[in-house]
RODO-284930 format. One record per residue: residue number from 0; residue in three letters; x, y, z of N, C-alpha, C, O, CB in turn. Coordinates in steps of 0.2 Angstrom, whole numbers, plus 5000, padded with zeros to 4 digits. Glycine has a CB too. Layout:
N
(NUM 'Ala' (X Y Z) (X Y Z) (X Y Z) (X Y Z) (X Y Z))
...
//
This chain:
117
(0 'Unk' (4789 5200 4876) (4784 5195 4873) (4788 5188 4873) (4794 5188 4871) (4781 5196 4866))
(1 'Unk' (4784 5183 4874) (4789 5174 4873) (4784 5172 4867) (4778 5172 4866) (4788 5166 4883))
(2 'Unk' (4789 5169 4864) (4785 5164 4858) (4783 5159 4861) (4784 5159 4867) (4789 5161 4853))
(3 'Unk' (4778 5154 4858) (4775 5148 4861) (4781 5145 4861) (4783 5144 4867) (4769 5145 4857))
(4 'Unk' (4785 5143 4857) (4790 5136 4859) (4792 5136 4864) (4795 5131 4865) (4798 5134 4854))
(5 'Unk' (4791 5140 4869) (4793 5142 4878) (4788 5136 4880) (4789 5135 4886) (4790 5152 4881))
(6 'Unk' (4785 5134 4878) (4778 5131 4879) (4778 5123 4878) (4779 5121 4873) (4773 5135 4875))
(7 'Unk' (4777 5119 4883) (4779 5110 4881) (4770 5110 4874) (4765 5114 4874) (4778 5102 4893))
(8 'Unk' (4770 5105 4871) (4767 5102 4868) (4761 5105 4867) (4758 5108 4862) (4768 5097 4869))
(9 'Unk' (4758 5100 4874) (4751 5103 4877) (4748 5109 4879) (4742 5110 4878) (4752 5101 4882))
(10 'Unk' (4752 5113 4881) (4752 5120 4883) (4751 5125 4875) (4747 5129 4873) (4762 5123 4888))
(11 'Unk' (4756 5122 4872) (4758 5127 4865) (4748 5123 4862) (4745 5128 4862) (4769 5124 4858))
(12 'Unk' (4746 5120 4860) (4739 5114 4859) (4732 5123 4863) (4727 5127 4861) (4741 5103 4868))
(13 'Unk' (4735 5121 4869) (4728 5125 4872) (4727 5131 4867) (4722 5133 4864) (4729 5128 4880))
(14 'Unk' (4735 5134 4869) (4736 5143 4866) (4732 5142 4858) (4728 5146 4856) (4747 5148 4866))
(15 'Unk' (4734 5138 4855) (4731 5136 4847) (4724 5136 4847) (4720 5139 4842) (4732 5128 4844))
(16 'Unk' (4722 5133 4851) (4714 5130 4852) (4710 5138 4854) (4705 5140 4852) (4715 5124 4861))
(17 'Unk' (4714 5141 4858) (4710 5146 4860) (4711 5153 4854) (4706 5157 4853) (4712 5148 4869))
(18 'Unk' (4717 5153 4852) (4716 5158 4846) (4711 5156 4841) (4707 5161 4839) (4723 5159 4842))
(19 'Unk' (4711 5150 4839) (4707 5148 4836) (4700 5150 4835) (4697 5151 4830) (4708 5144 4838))
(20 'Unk' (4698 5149 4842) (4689 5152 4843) (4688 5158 4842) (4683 5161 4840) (4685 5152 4849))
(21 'Unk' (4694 5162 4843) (4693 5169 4843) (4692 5172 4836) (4688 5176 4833) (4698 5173 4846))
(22 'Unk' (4696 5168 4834) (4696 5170 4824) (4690 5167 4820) (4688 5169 4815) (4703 5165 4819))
(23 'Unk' (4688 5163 4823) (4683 5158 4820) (4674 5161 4822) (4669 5160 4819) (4685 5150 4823))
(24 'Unk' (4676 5163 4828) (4671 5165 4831) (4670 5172 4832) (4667 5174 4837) (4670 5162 4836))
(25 'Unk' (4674 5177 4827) (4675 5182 4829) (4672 5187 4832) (4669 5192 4830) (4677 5183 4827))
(26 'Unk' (4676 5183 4840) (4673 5187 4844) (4682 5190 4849) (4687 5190 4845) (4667 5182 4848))
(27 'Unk' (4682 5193 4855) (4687 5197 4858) (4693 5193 4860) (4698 5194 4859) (4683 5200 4864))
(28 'Unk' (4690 5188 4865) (4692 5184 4866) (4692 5178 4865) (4687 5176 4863) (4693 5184 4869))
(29 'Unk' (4699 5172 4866) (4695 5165 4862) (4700 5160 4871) (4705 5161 4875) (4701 5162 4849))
(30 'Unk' (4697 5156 4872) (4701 5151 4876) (4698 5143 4879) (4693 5140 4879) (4702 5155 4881))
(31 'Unk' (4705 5143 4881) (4703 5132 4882) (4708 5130 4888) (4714 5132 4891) (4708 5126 4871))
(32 'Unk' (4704 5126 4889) (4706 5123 4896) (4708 5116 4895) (4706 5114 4889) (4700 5123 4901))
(33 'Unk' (4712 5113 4899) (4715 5105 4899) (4712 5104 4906) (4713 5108 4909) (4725 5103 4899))
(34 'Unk' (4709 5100 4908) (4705 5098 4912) (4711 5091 4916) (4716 5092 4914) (4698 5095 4909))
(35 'Unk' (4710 5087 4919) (4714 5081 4925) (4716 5075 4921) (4720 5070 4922) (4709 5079 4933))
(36 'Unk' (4709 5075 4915) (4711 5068 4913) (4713 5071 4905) (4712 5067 4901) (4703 5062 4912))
(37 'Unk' (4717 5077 4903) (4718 5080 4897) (4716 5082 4891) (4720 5083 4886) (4720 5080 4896))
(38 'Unk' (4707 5080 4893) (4702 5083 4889) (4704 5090 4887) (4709 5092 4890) (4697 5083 4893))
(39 'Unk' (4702 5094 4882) (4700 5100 4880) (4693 5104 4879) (4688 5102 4877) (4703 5100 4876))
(40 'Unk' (4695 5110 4882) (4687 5113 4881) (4686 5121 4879) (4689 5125 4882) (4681 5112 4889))
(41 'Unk' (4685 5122 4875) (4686 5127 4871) (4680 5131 4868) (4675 5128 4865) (4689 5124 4866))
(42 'Unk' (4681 5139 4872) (4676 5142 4869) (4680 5152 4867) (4685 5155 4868) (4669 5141 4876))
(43 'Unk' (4674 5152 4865) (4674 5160 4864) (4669 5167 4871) (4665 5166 4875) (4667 5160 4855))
(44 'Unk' (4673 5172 4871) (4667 5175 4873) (4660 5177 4874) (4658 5179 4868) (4668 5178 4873))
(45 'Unk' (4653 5177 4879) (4646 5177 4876) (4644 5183 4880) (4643 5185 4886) (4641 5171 4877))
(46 'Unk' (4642 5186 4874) (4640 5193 4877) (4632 5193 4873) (4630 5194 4867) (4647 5202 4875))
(47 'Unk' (4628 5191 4879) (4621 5190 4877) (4619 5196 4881) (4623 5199 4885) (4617 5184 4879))
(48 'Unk' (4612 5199 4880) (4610 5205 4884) (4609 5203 4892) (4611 5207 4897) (4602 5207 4881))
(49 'Unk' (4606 5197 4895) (4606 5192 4901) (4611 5189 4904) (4611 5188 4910) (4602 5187 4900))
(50 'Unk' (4619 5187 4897) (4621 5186 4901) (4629 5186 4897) (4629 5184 4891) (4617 5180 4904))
(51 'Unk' (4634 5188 4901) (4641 5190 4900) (4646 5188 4904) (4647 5190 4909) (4641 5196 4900))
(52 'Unk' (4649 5183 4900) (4654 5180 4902) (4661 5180 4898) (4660 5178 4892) (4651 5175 4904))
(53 'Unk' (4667 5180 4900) (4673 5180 4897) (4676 5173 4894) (4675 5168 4897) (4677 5182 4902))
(54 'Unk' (4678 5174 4888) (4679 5168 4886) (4684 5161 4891) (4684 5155 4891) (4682 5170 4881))
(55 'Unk' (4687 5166 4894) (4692 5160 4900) (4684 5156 4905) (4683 5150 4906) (4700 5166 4908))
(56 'Unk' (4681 5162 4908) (4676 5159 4912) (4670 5153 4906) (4667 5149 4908) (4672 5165 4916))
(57 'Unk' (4671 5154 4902) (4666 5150 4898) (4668 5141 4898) (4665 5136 4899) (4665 5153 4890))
(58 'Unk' (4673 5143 4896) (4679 5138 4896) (4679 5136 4903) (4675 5131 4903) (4685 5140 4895))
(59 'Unk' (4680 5137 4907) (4679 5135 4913) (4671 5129 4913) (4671 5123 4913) (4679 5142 4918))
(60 'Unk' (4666 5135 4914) (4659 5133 4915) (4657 5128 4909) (4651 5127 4908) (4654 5141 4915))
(61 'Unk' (4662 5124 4905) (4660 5120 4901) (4664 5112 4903) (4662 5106 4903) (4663 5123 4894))
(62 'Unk' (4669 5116 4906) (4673 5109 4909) (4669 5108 4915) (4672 5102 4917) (4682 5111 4910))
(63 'Unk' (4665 5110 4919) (4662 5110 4925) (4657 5105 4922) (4657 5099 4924) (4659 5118 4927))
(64 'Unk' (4653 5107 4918) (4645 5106 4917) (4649 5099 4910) (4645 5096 4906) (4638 5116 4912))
(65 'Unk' (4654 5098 4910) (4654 5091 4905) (4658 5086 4910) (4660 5080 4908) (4660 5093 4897))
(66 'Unk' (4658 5089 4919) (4662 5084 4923) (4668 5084 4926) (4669 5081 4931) (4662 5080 4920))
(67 'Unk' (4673 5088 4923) (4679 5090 4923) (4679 5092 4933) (4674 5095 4936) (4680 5097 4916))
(68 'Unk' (4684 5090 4936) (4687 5089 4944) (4690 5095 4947) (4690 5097 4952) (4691 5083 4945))
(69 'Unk' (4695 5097 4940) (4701 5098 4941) (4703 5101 4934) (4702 5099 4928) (4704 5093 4944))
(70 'Unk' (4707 5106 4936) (4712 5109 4927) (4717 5107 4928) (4720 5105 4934) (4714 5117 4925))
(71 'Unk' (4719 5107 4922) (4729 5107 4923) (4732 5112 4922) (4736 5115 4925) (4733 5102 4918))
(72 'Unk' (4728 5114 4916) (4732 5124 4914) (4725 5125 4910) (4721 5121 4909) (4742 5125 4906))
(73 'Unk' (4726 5132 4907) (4722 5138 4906) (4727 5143 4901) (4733 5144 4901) (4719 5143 4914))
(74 'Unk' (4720 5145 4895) (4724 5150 4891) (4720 5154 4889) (4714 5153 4890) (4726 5148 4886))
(75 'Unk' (4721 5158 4886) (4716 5166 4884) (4721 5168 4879) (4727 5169 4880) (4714 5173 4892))
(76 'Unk' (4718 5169 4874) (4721 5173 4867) (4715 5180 4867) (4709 5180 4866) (4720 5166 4859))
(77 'Unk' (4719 5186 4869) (4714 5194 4868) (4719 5199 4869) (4724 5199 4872) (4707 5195 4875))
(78 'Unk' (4718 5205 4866) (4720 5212 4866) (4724 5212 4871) (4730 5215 4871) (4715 5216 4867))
(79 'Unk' (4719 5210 4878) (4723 5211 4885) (4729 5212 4888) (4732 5208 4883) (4721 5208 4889))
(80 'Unk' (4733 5213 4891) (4738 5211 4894) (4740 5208 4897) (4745 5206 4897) (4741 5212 4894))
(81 'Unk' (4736 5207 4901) (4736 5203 4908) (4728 5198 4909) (4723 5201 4908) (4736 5210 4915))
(82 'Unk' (4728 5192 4912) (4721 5187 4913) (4719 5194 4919) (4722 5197 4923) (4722 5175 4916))
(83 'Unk' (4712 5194 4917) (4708 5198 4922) (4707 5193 4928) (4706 5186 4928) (4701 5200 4918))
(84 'Unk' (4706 5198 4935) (4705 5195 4941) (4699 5189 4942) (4700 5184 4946) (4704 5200 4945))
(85 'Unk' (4693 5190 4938) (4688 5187 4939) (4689 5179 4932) (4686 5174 4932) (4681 5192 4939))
(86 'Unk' (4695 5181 4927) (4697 5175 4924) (4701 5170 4928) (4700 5164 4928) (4699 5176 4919))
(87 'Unk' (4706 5174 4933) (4709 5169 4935) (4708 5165 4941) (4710 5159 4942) (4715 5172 4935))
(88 'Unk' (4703 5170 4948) (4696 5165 4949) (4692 5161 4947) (4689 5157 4951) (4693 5166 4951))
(89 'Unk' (4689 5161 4942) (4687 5155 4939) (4694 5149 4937) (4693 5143 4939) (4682 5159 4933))
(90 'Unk' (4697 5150 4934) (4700 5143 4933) (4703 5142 4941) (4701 5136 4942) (4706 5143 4927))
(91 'Unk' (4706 5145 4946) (4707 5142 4955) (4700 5140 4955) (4700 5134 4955) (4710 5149 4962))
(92 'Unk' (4696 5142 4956) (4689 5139 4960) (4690 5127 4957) (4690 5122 4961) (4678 5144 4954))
(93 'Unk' (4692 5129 4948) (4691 5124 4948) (4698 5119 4949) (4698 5113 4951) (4687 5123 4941))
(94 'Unk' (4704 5123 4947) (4710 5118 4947) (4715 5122 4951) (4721 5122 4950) (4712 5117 4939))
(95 'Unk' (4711 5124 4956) (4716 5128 4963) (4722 5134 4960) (4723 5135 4954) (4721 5119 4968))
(96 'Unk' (4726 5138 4966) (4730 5141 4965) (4736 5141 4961) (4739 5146 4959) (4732 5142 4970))
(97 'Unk' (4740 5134 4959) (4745 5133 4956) (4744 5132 4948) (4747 5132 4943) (4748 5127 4960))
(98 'Unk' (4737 5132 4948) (4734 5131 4940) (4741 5137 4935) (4743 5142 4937) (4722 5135 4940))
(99 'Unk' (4742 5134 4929) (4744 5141 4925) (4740 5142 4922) (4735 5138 4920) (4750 5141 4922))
(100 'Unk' (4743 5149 4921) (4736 5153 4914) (4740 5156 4910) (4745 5159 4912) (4729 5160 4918))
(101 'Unk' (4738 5156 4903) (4744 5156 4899) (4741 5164 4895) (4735 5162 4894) (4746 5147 4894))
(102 'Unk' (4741 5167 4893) (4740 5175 4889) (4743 5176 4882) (4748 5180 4881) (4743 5180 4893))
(103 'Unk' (4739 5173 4878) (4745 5177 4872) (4740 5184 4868) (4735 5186 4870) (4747 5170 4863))
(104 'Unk' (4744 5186 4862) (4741 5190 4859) (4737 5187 4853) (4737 5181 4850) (4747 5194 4857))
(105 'Unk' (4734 5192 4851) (4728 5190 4845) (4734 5184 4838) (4732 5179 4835) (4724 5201 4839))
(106 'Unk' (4741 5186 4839) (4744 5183 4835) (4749 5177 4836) (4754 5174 4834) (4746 5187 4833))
(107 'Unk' (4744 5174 4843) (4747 5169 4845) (4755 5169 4851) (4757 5164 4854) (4748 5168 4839))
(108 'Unk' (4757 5175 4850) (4764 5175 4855) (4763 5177 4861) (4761 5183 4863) (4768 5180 4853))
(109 'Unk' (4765 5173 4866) (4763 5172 4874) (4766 5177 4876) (4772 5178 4874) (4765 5165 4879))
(110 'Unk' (4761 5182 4879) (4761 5188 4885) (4763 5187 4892) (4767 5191 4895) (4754 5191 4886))
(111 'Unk' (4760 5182 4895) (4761 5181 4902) (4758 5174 4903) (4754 5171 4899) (4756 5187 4907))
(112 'Unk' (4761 5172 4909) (4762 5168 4910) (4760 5168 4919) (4765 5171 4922) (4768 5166 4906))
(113 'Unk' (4755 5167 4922) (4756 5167 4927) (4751 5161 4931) (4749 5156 4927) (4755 5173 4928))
(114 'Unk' (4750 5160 4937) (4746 5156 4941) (4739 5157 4943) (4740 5163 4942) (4749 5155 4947))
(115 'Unk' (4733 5156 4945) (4727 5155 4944) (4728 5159 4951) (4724 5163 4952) (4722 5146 4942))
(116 'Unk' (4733 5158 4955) (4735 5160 4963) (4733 5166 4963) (4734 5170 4969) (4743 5160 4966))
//
């Protein structure tokens, strides 16, 4: 496991942002995106009966639909250990292969660290 301080300012900001919703919104997962002009967009998981989506993708589908071009990085705070395949396609669709995506634990401490690639 890496602590956040591994993490420049911005980066350590998202991973906050996204633990955040998860506690607040307690729900599974919580996560937040930096978009090209370093906006933030920040959601929780939605598991409606019609329609289910992962908190990274929501995040995504907010930064889309508020205009957003491009990401700069990606974060997901959940149980998991690893960003799921279809999270880390959704943030490449919007901020291509080199995007990072950052993984911590429910308690904040970064898991992985890898590329949208």
């Amino acid at each position: 496991m890496t602590d956040t301080t591994d993490l420049d300012a911005e980066d350590r900001k998202i991973v906050t942002l996204a633990r955040s919703a998860r506690a607040r919104n307690g729900v599974p997962e919580g996560a937040a995106v930096r978009d090209e002009t370093g906006r933030t967009y920040v959601a929780g998981t939605v598991a409606l009966e019609s329609l289910k989506l992962s908190a990274l993708q929501t995040a995504v589908a907010m930064a889309v639909a508020s205009g957003a071009t491009s990401l700069e990085a990606a974060a997901v705070v959940s149980a998991a250990e690893t960003p799921s395949d279809d999270d880390r396609a959704a943030v490449r669709d919007l901020g291509g292969p080199d995007t990072p995506v950052f993984l911590a634990g429910p308690d904040g401490t970064l898991r992985v660290r890898v590329t949208a690639g």
